[in-house]
C-alpha positions as CSV (number, residue, x, y, z in Angstrom):
1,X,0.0,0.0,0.0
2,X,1.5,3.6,-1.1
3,X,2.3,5.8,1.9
4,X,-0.7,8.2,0.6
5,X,-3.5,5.3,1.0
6,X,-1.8,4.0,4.6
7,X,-2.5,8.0,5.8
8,X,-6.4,7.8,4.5
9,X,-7.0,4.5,5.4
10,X,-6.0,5.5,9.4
11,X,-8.3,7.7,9.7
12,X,-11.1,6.4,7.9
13,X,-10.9,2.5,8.6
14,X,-13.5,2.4,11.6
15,X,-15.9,4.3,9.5
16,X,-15.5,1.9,6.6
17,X,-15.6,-1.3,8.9
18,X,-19.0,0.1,10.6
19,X,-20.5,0.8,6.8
20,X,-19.4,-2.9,5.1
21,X,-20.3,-4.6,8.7
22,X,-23.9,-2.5,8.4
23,X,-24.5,-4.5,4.8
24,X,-24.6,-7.7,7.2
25,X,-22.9,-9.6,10.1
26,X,-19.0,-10.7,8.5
27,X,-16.1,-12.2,9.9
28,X,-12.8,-10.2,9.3
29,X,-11.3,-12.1,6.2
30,X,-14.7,-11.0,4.1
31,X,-14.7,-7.4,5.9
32,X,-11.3,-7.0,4.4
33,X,-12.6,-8.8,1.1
34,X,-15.2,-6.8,0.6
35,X,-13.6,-3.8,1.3
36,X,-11.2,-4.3,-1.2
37,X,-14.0,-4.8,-3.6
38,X,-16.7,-2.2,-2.9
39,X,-13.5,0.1,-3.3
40,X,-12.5,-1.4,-6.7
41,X,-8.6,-2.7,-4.7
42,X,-8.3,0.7,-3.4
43,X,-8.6,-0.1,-0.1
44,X,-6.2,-3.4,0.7
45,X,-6.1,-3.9,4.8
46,X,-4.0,-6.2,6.0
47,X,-4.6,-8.4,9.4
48,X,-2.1,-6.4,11.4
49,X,-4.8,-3.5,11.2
50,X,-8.0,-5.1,10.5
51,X,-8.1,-7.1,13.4
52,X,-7.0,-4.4,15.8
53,X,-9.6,-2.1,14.7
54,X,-12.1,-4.7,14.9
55,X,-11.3,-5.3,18.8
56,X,-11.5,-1.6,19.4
57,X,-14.7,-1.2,17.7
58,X,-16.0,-4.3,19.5
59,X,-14.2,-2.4,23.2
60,X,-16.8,0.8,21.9
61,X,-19.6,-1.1,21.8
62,X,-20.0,-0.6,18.5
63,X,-20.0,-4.0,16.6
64,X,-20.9,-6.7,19.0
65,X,-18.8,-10.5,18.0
66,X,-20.0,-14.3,17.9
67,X,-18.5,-17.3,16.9
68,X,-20.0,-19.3,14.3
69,X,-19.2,-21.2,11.5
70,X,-17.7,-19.9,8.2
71,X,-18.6,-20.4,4.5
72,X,-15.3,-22.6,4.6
73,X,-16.5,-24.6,7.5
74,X,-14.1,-23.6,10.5
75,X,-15.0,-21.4,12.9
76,X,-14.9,-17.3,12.9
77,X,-15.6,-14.0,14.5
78,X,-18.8,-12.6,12.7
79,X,-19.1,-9.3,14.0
80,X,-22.4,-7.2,13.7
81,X,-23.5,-3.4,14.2
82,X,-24.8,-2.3,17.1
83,X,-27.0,0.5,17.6
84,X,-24.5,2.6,19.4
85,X,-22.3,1.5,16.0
86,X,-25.0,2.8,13.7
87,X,-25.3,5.9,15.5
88,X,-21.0,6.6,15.1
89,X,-21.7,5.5,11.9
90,X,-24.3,7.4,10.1
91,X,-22.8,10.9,12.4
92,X,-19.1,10.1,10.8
93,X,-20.7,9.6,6.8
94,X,-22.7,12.8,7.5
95,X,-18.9,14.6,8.9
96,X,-16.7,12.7,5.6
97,X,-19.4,14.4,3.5
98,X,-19.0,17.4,4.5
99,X,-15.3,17.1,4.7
100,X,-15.1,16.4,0.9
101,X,-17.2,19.3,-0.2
102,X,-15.1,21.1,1.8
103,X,-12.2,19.9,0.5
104,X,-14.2,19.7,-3.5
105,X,-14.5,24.0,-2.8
106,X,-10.6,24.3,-1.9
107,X,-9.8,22.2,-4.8
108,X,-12.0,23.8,-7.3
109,X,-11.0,27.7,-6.0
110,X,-9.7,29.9,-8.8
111,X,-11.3,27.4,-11.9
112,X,-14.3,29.9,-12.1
113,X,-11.8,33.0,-12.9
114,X,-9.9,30.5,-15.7
């Protein structure tokens, strides 16, 4: 991962966990898959910072974990949305949208004057 998508990715990765787990309960290997996927390989998080996030979002209260058994058969964290989750959630898509307009007006100043 470039150096630009590891700085994005730590301050965004608990937002994007709570939006892919709030499609449906998911263990961490299809959180990372589908990830990677909704964000057309964008977005490639490895173990060493899925896993920690997931704990500290599951400390927060907001995903909630049980074991059960995988698609493969063996056992695995599936780990849900709380409501205290949603909440953090739908408040932190509501603050990145109004960061990139923000960010869309800085980037667009001067083009009206060209």
């Amino acid at each position: 991962m470039t150096e630009s998508k590891q700085e994005l990715l730590r301050g965004t990765l608990d937002m994007l966990i709570l939006k892919v787990v709030a499609l449906g309960p998911s263990h961490g290997y299809a959180i990372a898959q589908r990830l990677q996927q909704i964000s057309k390989e964008f977005f490639q998080v490895h173990q060493g910072s899925l896993y920690p996030a997931l704990h500290r979002l599951e400390d927060k209260d907001w995903l909630q974990a049980e074991w059960k058994e995988s698609e493969t058969g063996r056992q695995a964290k599936f780990y849900a949305l709380t409501s205290k989750g949603r909440s953090r959630m739908e408040a932190e898509v509501v603050n990145w949208g109004r960061l990139c307009d923000a960010v869309g007006l800085i980037l667009r100043a001067g083009e009206e004057a060209q």
